[in-house]
N, C-alpha and C positions, 0 to 999 in steps of 0.2 A: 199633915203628911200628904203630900202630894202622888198619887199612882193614876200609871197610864199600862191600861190592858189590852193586848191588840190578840184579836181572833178571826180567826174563817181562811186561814194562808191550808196551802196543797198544792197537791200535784196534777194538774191539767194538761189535756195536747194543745196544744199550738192550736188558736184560733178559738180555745175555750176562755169562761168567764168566772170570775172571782170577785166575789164581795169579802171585803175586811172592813173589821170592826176593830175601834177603839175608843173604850169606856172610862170615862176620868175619872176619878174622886179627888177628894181633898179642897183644898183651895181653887175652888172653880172659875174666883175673879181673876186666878193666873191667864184666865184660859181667853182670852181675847184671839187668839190668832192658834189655830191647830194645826198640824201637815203633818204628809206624809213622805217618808223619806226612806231610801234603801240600801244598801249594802250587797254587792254581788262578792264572789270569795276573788280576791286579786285588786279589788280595785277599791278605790274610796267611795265613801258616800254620799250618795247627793240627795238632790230635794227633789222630790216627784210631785207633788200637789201642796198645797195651803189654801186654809180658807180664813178669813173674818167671821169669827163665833156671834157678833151682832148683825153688820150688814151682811154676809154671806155672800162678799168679796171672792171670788177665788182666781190663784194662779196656778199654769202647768209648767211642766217643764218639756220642752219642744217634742221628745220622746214619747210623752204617751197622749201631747194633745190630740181630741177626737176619740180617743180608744179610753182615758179611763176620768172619772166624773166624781169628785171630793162633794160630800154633801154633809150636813149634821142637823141633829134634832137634841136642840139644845136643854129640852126638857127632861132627856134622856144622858144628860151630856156624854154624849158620843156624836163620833164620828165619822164616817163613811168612806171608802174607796172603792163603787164601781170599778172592775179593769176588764175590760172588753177587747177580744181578739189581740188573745195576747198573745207574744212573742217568746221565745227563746230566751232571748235578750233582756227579759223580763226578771226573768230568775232570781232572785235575791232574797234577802232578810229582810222584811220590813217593818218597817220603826212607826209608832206613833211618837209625838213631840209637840210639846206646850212651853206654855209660859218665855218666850223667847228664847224657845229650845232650851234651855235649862233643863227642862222633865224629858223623859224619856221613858218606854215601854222595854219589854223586854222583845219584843222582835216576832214576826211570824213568817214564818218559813215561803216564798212561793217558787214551787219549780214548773217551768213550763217545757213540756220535751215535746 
């Protein structure tokens, strides 16, 4: 059984800093490639960061390159989301996801006002 727990979302002002976490269990050789991804209310959801679980590969999505940094300690298998100076616009549910998105977390809240 596959579970993805994602924690550390809140409410911050504008220009503050938020770390999230997401803890995997289960079949962990799913886990080659993790990201993170989000959900604002109105709109669809996109992909904010991914990493490579071996080479520690990562890509951004244009929005928060600079400002937020995907990291993981795969001893721990978890995952990491620095977000730095963050925005409004930032606002959303965010999702941890594995296994070529297959798995999915239940969501951590972040509002930026």
């Amino acid at each position: 059984h596959v579970q993805l727990v994602e924690s550390g979302g809140g409410s911050v002002q504008a220009g503050g800093s938020l770390r999230l976490s997401c803890v995997a269990s289960g079949a962990t050789s799913s886990y080659r490639c993790m990201g993170w991804f989000r959900q604002a209310p109105g709109k669809e959801r996109e992909g904010v960061a991914r990493i490579a679980t071996g080479s520690g590969n990562t890509y951004y999505a244009d929005s928060v390159k600079d400002r937020f940094t995907i990291s993981r300690d795969n001893a721990k298998n978890t995952i990491y989301l620095q977000m730095n100076s963050l925005k409004s616009e930032d606002t959303a549910l965010y999702y941890c996801a594995a296994g070529g998105w297959t798995y999915w977390g239940q969501g951590t809240q972040v509002t930026v006002s």
